[in-house]
N, C-alpha and C positions, 0 to 999 in steps of 0.2 A: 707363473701363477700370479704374481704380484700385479702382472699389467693389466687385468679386467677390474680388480677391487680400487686400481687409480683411477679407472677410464668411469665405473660406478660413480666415485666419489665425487670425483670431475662432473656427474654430468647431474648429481643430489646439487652440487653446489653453483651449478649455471640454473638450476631449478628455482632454489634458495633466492638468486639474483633476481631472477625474472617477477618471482612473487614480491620481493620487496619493490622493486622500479613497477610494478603494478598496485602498491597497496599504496606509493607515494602520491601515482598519478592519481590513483581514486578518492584521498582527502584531498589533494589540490582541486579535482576538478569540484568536489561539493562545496569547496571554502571559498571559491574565489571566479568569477568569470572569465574567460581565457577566450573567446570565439575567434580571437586576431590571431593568435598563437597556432590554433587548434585547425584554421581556414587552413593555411601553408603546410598541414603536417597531416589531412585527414586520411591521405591515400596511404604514407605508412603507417600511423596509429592502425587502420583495417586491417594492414599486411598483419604486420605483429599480433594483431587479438585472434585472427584468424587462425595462425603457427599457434596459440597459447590456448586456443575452444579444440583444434582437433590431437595437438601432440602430449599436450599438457596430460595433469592429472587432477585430481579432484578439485585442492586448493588453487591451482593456476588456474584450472578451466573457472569457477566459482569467481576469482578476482578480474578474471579476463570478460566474463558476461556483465558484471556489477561497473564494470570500467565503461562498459558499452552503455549501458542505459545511461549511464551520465553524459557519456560523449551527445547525445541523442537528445539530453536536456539543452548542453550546453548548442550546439548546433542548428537546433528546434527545428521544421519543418520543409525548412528550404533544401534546395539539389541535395548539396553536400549531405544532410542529412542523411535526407533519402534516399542517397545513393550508399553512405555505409549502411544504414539498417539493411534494404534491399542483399548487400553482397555478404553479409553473417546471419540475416534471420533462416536461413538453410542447416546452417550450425547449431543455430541455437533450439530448432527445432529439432535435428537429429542427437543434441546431448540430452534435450527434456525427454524423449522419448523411450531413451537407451534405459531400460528397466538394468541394466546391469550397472551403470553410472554412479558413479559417484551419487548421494544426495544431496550434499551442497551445493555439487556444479550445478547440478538439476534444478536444485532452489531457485539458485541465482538465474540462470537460462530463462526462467519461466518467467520471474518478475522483470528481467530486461525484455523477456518476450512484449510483454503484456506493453510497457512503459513507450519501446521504442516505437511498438505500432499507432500506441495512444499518438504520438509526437510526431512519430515521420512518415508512415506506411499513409499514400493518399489514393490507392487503389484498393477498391472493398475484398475481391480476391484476396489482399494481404487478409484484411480483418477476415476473412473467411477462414483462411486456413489458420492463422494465430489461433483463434477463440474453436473452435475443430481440436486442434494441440494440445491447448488447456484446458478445456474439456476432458479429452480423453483420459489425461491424468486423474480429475479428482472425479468424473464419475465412475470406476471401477471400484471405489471406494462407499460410494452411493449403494449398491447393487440396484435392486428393483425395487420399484412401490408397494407398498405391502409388506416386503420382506425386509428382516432386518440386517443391518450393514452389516459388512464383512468386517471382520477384526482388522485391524493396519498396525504393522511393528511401528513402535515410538518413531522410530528413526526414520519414518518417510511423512511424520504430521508436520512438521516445518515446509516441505515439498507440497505436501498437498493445498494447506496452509496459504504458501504464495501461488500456487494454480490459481486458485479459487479465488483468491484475491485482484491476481491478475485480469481471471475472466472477466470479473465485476466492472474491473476500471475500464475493461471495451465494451461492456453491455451499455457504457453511458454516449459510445458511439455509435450505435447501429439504428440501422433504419426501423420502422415501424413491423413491417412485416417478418423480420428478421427477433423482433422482441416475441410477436406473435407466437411464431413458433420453440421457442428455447422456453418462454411461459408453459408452452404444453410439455413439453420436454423434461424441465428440471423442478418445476416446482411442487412435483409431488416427491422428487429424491429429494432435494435437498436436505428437508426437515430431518433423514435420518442420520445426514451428520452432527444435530443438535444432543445423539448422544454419546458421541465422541469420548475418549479419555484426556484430549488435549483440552486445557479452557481457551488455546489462543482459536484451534480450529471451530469448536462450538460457535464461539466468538465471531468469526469469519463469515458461518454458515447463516448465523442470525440477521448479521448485518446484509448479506448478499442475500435473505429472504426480504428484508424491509425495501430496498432495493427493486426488486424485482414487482415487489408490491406497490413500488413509487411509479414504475415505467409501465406497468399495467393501469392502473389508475388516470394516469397521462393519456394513453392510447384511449380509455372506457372507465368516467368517472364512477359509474356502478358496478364496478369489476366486483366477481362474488367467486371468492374459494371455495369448492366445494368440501375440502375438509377444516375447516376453516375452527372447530370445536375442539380437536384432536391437535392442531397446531398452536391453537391461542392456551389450549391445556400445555403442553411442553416447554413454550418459551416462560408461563406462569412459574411454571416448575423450575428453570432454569432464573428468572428472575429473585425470588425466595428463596434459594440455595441455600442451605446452612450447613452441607457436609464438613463436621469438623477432621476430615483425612486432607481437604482442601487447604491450600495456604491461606492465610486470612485476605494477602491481597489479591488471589486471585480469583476469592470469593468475591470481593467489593466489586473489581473488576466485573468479571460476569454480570452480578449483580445490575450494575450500573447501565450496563450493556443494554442486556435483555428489558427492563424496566424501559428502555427509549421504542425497544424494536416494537415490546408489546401493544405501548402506547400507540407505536404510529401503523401496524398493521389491525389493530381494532379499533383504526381508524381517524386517529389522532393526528394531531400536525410533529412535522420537523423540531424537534428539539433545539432552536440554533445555540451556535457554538460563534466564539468572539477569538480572532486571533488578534492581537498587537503586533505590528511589527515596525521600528521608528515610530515615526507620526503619523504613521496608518496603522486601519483596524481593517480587518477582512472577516467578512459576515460567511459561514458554512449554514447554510441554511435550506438544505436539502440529503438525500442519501446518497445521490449522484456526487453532487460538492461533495462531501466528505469522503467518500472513494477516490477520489480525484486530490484529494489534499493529501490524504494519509499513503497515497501511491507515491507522490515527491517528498513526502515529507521522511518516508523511507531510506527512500536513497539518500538524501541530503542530509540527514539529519541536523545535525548542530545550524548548517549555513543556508537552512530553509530563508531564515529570516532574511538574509543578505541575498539569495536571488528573489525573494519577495519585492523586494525591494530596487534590486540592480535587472534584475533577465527577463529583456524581454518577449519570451513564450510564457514564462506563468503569467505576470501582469497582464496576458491579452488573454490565458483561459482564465484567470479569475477576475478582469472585466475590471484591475484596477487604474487604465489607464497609463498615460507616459510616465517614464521612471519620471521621480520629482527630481527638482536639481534647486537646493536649496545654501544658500551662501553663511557664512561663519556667524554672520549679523542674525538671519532669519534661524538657525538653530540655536542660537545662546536665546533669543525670544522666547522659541519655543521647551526649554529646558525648566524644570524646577529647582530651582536649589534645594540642594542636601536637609538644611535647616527644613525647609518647608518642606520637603517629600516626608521629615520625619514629625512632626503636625501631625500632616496626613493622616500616615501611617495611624501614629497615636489616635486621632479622633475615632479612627474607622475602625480601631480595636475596640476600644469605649462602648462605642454604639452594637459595635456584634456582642460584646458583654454582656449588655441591658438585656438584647434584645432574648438572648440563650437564658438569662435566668427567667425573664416572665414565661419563655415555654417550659421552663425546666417547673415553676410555680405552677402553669397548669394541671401538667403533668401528676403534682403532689396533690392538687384538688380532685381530680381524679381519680387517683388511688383513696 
């Protein structure tokens, strides 16, 4: 009796193992560049994620697809890439698919789906069958136009959440004719995940109508929604939110959200967004950009900044040229001292002071 509950425990704790040597690889590979390391080693890193997408379970399968999308960043577009994506995107479509799955594994599957093809898949058949995949996920949750969406337990809005997300980031791939028809397709569903329970899916749903509304636009600068009354009423609605059952920040959130989509599908411009990163700024200045930033900025999070900056596939999709390579002379130039960074600071408090009482002073004139 004793020898099944050692061989269990034994085989919880090579589990145990596998998820940590996998949660280690996944902050090394967002914190730090590795492509030298990772060139010599790409054929077993495959084997292993491979053994850890079909044998695994939830949490391994989940760290083994999140491990991949970064392999994907870190590798970018060239063979090697393309030949891991090409030999796991089978996997990774067969764990998204698996209604009985896990949903984190399925999380993660879907947003490495989306990531790896963005990066390495250079045959449209891939993007065919990827955005097919993710699709299938988050429109059963859509149901039909007209009719209102099917309830969804809590525990698959994160899942749905990265589909949809995912889709987005290859809608900024595809060909013309390709946009054509997913326009007629999804953009009368979409809108009924704007009434969602989740604020992050609302959230999602909003951004990927603005979106859709950007790549139609492109294609037909007169592009005209036909319910276009009914949709600019709900994002209004979701804009002006004040359910106090809502947390206060994911009021602001939404809020903030909706207020840009509103603006730019009745017709408005891009809201730009200013990233810093070292001695560069990077301009989001589109819905496409920011799909495209918020997808690596995902995975990476913290060490966004540092392959901003060091990895050469983001600098070539966001067009900001050769990493810089600047010597100890030309950074202490460009540095502010402390004393004066806190000036700064202090002036620029000052001046937002003035500026908040004379509104706050109109404010009492009008009352």
């Amino acid at each position: 009796m004793p020898q099944p509950s050692e061989h269990h425990s034994g085989g919880r704790l090579r589990a145990k193992t596998r998820q940590g040597a996998l949660e280690s690889l996944r902050q090394a590979l967002a914190s730090r560049l590795l492509p030298d390391f990772l060139l010599d080693r790409s054929l077993t890193l495959a084997d292993a994620l491979e053994k850890c997408l079909k044998k695994g379970k939830g949490e391994e399968q989940a760290l083994a697809a999140a491990v991949l999308g970064l392999l994907c960043v870190q590798l970018g577009p060239g063979p090697k890439g393309e030949e891991m994506f090409h030999s796991l995107q089978p996997l990774l479509i067969s764990v998204l698919s698996d209604s009985t799955a896990n949903p984190a594994a399925r999380l993660h599957c879907a947003s490495a789906l989306g990531l790896g093809c963005y990066v390495a898949a250079a045959d449209i058949q891939d993007l065919d069958s990827c955005l097919t995949c993710l699709e299938g996920v988050f429109s059963r949750s859509c149901g039909m136009s007209g009719s209102a969406a099917p309830v969804v337990p809590a525990s698959l809005h994160g899942l749905l959440c990265a589909a949809l997300q995912a889709w987005a980031l290859l809608l900024t791939l595809c060909p013309s004719t390709h946009i054509i028809h997913i326009l007629d397709r999804q953009l009368p569903r979409l809108p009924l995940l704007l009434s969602s329970d989740s604020v992050t899916l609302r959230m999602a749903a909003g951004e990927t109508i603005a979106l859709l509304f950007e790549l139609a636009r492109d294609l037909e600068e007169d592009f005209v929604y036909e319910d276009m009354e009914a949709l600019c009423c709900a994002l209004r609605g979701l804009a002006t939110d004040s359910n106090k059952h809502r947390a206060k920040a994911d009021r602001r959130r939404q809020r903030s959200t909706f207020r840009a989509v509103l603006h730019f599908v009745e017709g408005g411009e891009y809201e730009e967004e200013t990233v810093r990163f070292g001695l560069e700024v990077l301009y989001v200045d589109s819905w496409a950009r920011h799909r495209i930033y918020a997808a690596f900025k995902d995975v990476l999070g913290s060490g966004m900044h540092h392959h901003l900056q060091n990895n050469e596939l983001l600098r070539d999709i966001f067009g900001l040229g050769p990493v810089l390579v600047l010597d100890a002379t030309a950074l202490k130039a460009c540095k502010i001292s402390r004393f004066e960074k806190h000036l700064y600071n202090a002036a620029a408090f000052k001046a937002r002071t003035k500026a908040r009482s004379r509104v706050r002073d109109k404010r009492a004139d009008v009352l």
